[in-house]
C-alpha positions in Angstrom: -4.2 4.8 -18.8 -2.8 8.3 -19.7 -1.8 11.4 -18.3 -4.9 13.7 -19.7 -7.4 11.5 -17.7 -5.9 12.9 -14.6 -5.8 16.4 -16.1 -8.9 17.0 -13.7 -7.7 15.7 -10.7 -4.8 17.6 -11.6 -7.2 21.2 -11.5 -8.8 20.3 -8.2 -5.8 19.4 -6.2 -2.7 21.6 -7.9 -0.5 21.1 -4.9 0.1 17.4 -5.8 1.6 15.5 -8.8 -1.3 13.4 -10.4 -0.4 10.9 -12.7 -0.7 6.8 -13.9 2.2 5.0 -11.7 3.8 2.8 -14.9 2.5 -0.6 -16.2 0.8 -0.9 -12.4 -2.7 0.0 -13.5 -2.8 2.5 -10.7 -2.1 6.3 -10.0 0.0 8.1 -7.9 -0.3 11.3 -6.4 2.8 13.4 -4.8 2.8 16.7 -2.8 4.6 19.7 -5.0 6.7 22.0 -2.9 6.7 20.3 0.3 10.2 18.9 1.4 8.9 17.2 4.0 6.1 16.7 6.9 6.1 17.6 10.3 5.8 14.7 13.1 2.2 16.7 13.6 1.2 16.5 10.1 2.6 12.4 9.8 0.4 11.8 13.2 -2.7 13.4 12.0 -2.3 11.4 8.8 -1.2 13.3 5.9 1.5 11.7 3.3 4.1 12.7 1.2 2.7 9.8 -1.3 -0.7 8.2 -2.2 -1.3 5.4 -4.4 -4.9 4.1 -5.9 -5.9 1.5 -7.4 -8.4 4.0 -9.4 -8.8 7.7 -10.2 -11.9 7.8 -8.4 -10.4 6.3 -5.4 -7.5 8.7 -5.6 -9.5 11.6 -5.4 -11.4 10.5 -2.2 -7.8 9.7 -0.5 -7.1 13.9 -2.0 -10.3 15.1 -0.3 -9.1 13.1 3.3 -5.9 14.8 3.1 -7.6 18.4 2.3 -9.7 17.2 5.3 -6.9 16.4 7.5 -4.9 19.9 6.4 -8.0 22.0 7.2 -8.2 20.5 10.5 -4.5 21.3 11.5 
């Protein structure tokens, strides 16, 4: 696991921190420039923080939470 396999992840979702969380063998993907959520935004099911066991599964929890933030 290294950084430049998320570099595309990364591109598609440039709002978020993409990156491999340690010696987990997971990722971890954190919202940029958002202090915090609204009680709305927790309720409807948007996160501060996701973790995946794979890249591929970290970039379907991304598209749910562009989902979720179009709806809103």
């Amino acid at each position: 696991m290294n950084e430049q396999e998320c570099t595309p992840l990364q591109r598609k979702h440039p709002d978020w921190n993409i990156r491999p969380f340690g010696d987990q063998g997971c990722y971890i993907a954190t919202r940029l420039g958002c202090p915090f959520l609204t009680d709305e935004e927790l309720v409807a099911g948007l996160y501060m923080t996701l973790v995946e066991d794979t890249l591929e599964d970290l970039g379907e929890a991304l598209a749910i939470q562009v989902e979720i933030e179009d709806s809103l």
